[in-house]
Every structure is written in structure tokens, then in C-alpha cells.
C-alpha positions in Angstrom: -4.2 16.0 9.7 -4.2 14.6 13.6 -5.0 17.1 16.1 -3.5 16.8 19.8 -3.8 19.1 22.8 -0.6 19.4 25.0 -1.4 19.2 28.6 0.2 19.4 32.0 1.3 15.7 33.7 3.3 16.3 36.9 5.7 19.2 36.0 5.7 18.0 32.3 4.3 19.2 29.0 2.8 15.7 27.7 1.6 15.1 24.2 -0.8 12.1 23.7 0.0 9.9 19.9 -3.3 8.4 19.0 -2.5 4.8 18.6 -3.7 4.8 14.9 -0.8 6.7 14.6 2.1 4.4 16.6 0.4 2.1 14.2 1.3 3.8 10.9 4.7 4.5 12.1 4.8 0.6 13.6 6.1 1.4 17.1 4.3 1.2 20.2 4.4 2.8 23.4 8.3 2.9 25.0 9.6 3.5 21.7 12.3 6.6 21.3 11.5 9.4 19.2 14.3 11.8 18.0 12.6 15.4 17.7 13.8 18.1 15.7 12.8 21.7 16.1 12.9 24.1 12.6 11.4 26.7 10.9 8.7 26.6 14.1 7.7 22.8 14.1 8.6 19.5 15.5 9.5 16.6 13.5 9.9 13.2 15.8 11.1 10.2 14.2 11.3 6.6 16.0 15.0 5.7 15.7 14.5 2.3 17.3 12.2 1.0 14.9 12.8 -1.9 12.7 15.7 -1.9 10.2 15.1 -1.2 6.5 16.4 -3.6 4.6 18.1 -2.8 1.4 16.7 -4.7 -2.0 20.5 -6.1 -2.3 20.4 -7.3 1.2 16.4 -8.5 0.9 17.7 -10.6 -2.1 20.9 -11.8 -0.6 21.7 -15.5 -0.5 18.7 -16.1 -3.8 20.0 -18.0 -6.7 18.5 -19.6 -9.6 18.5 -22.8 -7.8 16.9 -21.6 -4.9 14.2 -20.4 -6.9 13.9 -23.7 -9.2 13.7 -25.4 -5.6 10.7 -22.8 -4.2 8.8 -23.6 -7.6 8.9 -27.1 -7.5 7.9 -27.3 -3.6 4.7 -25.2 -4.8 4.3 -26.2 -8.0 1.1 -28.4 -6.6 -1.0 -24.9 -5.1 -0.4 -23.5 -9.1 -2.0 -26.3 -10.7 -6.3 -26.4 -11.1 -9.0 -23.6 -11.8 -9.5 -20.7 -8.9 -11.7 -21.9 -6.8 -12.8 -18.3 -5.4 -12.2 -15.1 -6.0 -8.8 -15.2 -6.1 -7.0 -13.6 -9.7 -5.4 -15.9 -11.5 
């Protein structure tokens, strides 16, 4: 649980997001929340973040031939022993 203080900036209330938070949520400072006040707490959401894709629409345009093609082009970085500590 993150604790904040709300304080007085000008003739605003002003709530500081630490910025390990923007950095779970991925947004950073200018982005729009949408807050929601129930049952006695605020919820705020980023509604400009970036778009969730969809696995259809992640997978879109893939075909068997595409993926024949991506294992040939690699097929060279598969071949040998680990040469770390990689898993093979």
C-alpha cells in the first residue's frame, strides 16, 4: 500500500503519484486520469494509455507460412550448445 499526503498548491487540493507508481500503470506525467468516487474512495484510471490489444488482433495477419519464413530466418541462433546460462 502507497501512502500520499494531499496538500494545498495555489487554491488546489494536489495529490503527488510517486513515479514508481506512473511506472506500474506506464504513464507519465500529463497523462489523464478518469476518477471515480464510491462507497467513500477514489478509483483513477489513465484513459489515454496505450491500447490493449486483443489476442485475435495480436495474431492478425500470422499464417503458417509466415511462421515457416521466421524459423528458417533464425534457424542459425537455434543450432549449437548454450554457451551461458541461458535454458535451452
Amino acid at each position: 500500500m502507497i501512502t500520499v499526503t494531499i496538500r494545498r498548491q495555489g487554491g488546489a487540493a494536489v495529490v503527488t503519484i510517486p513515479s514508481d507508481v506512473l511506472r506500474m500503470l506506464d504513464i507519465e506525467v500529463g497523462a489523464t486520469l478518469q476518477l471515480e468516487v464510491a462507497g467513500g474512495a477514489i478509483t483513477a484510471r489513465p484513459i489515454n494509455g496505450k491500447k490493449r490489444y486483443t489476442l485475435d488482433e495480436l495474431l492478425r495477419g500470422v499464417t503458417p507460412e509466415a511462421i515457416e519464413e521466421l524459423n528458417a530466418a533464425t534457424a542459425a541462433s537455434r543450432k549449437g550448445a548454450p554457451a551461458g546460462r541461458e535454458i535451452a
